[in-house]
N, C-alpha and C positions, 0 to 999 in steps of 0.2 A: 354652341357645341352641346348636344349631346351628352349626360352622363351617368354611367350604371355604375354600380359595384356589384362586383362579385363576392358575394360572404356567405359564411356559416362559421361558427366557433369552431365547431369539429373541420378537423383536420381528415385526409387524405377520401373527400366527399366529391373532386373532380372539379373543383374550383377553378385554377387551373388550367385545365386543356378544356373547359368551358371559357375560358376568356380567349384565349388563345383561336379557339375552334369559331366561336361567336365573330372573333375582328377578322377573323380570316374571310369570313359569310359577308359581313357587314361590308370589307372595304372590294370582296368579290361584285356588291350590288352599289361599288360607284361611291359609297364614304369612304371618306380619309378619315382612319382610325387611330386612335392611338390608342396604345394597352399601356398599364400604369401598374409596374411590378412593386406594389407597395406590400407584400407580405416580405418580414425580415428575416426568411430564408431563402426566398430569389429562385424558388421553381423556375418559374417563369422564364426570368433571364438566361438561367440555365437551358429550359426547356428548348429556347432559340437559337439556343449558342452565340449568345450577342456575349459582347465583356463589359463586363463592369463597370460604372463609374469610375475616374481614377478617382482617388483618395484626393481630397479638399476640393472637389467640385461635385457632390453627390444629393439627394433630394436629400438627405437627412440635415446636409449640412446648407441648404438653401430652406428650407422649412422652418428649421431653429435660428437662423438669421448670422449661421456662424461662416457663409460665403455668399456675396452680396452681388453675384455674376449673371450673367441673362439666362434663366432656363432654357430656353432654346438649347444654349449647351449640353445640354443632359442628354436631349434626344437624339436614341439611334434608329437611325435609318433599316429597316428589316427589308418591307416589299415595296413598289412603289405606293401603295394607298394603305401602308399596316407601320407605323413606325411604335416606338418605344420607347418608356422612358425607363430604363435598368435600375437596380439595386446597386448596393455597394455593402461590404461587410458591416458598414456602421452601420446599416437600418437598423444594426441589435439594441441600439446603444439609443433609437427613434421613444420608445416610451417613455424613457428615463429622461430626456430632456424635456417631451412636452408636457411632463406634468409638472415641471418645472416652469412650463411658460403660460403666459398670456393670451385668453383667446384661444385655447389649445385644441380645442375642435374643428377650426375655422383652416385651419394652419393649411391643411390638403387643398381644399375647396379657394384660399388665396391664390396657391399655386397658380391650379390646373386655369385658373383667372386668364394667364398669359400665354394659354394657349388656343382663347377661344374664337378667333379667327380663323383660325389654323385647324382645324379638324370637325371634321363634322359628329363626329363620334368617339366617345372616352370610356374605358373599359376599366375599371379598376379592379385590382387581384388582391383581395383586403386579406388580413392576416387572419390563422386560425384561432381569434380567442375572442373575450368579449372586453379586451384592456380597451386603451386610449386611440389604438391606430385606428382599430373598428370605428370607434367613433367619428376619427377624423375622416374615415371613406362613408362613412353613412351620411355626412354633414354636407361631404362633397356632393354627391347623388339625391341631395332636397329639390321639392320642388322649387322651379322655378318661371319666374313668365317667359311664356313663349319657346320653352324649352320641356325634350322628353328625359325623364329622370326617374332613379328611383333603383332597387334593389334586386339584382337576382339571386336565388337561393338554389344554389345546388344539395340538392340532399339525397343520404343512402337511402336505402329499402331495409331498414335494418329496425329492431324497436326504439332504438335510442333514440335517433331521428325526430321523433315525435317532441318528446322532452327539451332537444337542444334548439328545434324552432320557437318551440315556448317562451326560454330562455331569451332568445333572439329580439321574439314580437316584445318580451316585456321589456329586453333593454332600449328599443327602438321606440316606444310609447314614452318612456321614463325622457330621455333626450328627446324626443319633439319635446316634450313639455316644458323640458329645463329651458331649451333653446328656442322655445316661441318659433318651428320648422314644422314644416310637413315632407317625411320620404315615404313615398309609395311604392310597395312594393308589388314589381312587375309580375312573378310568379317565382313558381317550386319548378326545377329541375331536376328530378329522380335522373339518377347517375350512375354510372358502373357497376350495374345490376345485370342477369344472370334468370331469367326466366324457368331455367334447370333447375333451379333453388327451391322450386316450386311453391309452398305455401307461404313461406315467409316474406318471399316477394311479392307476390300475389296480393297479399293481405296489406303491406305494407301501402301498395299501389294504389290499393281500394281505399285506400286509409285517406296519402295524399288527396285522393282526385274525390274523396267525400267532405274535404276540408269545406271547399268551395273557394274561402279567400285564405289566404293565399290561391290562387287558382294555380293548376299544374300547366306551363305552358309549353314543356319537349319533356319527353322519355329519350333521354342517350342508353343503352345498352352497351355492355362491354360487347367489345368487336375488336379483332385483332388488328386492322388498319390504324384502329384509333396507336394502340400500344406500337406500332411499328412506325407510325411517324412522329411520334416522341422519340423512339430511339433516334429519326433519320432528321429529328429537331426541327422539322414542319408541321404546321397544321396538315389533318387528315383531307383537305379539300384541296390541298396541292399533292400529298400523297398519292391518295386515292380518290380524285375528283368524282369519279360514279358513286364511288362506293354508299350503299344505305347507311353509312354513319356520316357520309357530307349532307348527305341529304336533310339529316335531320336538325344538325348542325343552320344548315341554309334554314330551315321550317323555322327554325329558333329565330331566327335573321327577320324572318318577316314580322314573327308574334313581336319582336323588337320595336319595327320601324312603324307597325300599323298603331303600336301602344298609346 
């Protein structure tokens, strides 16, 4: 199996309906995906309209070893090639134990262990900060033999941008070295931008795709299909299949599988 995380510290960057829109592409082109709503405010799960773990069978409480049941249970079924593994309230409560624990990096990456028969492709929606959960989806997404792995970065067109990948790359350099790992990361995805914006976007764009490495691998644009199949709780590629926001969505799908 296959496994990405989805991350950036900063929050409301399109993290997100990039994973969402990504497994939708992926399990469209024949993977069995699975999305992993490991951010502990449960966009994601929301975003699907899936429900919740019930309370004392949840990833928080298989992670920290406080329910000893087969993961499998976790998983809900969304399409037939897109399933999920949901949140529960207590993700909140997911830091506070693992720094408590043993091996606390490791913790995600044990998991998603027993599912890897079972999917060809694992999407993670890592939370917005740079705590311990980050860590444990950076840990999961290591290289590994014989397998495609490694990091996608949604990021604004905005200045900050610049600084919180910084941020990002040093805390990601700091952990390979703690943890004798290598994660590699796949690319920058400029997200919910606004070409109308004009210079600041513009600049910002030039800015990304002068980077080099990270390399920019999709531009999403805000598009109103995207925001109307969130409201209608589907990927924009069951929404709006034609639509120039699936399309791009699919483009990301290939830069994925060719990586």
């Amino acid at each position: 199996m296959d496994i990405y995380a989805m991350t950036n510290q900063k929050g409301g960057v399109g993290k997100t309906a990039t994973t969402i829109n990504l497994g939708a592409a992926l399990a469209e082109f024949g993977r069995r995906t699975l999305l992993v709503d490991w951010d502990p405010q449960g966009h994601l799960t929301e975003a699907l309209g899936i429900p919740e773990s019930p309370d004392g069978r949840t990833m928080k409480g298989l992670v920290l070893g406080e329910w000893k049941g087969d993961p499998h249970e976790l998983v809900a079924p969304y399409r037939g090639m897109m399933h999920v593994l949901p949140t529960n309230m207590d993700m909140f409560l997911l830091d506070k134990g693992l720094y408590a624990s043993q091996a606390r990096e490791m913790r995600l990456a044990r998991l998603l262990e027993a599912f890897e028969d079972d999917y060809d492709a694992c999407l993670i929606d890592a939370p917005p900060s740079l705590g311990i959960g980050t860590e444990c989806a950076l840990m999961a997404a290591r290289r590994r033999p014989g397998k495609r792995a490694g990091l996608i970065v949604p990021v604004e067109a905005e200045d900050s941008s610049i600084r919180a990948l910084r941020l990002l790359l040093r805390q990601l350099a700091i952990l390979c070295d703690t943890m004798r790992e290598q994660v590699d990361i796949v690319g920058l995805v400029p997200s919910r931008f606004d070409m109308r914006d004009g210079e600041i976007v513009t600049s910002m764009l030039d800015a990304f795709r002068g980077l080099g490495e990270p390399p920019v691998i999709a531009e999403i644009r805000k598009r109103t299909d995207i925001r109307k199949a969130w409201r209608e709780k589907k990927p924009v590629l069951e929404y709006a299949p034609k639509s120039e926001a699936s399309e791009w969505f699919r483009d990301l799908a290939k830069v994925v599988l060719a990586a």
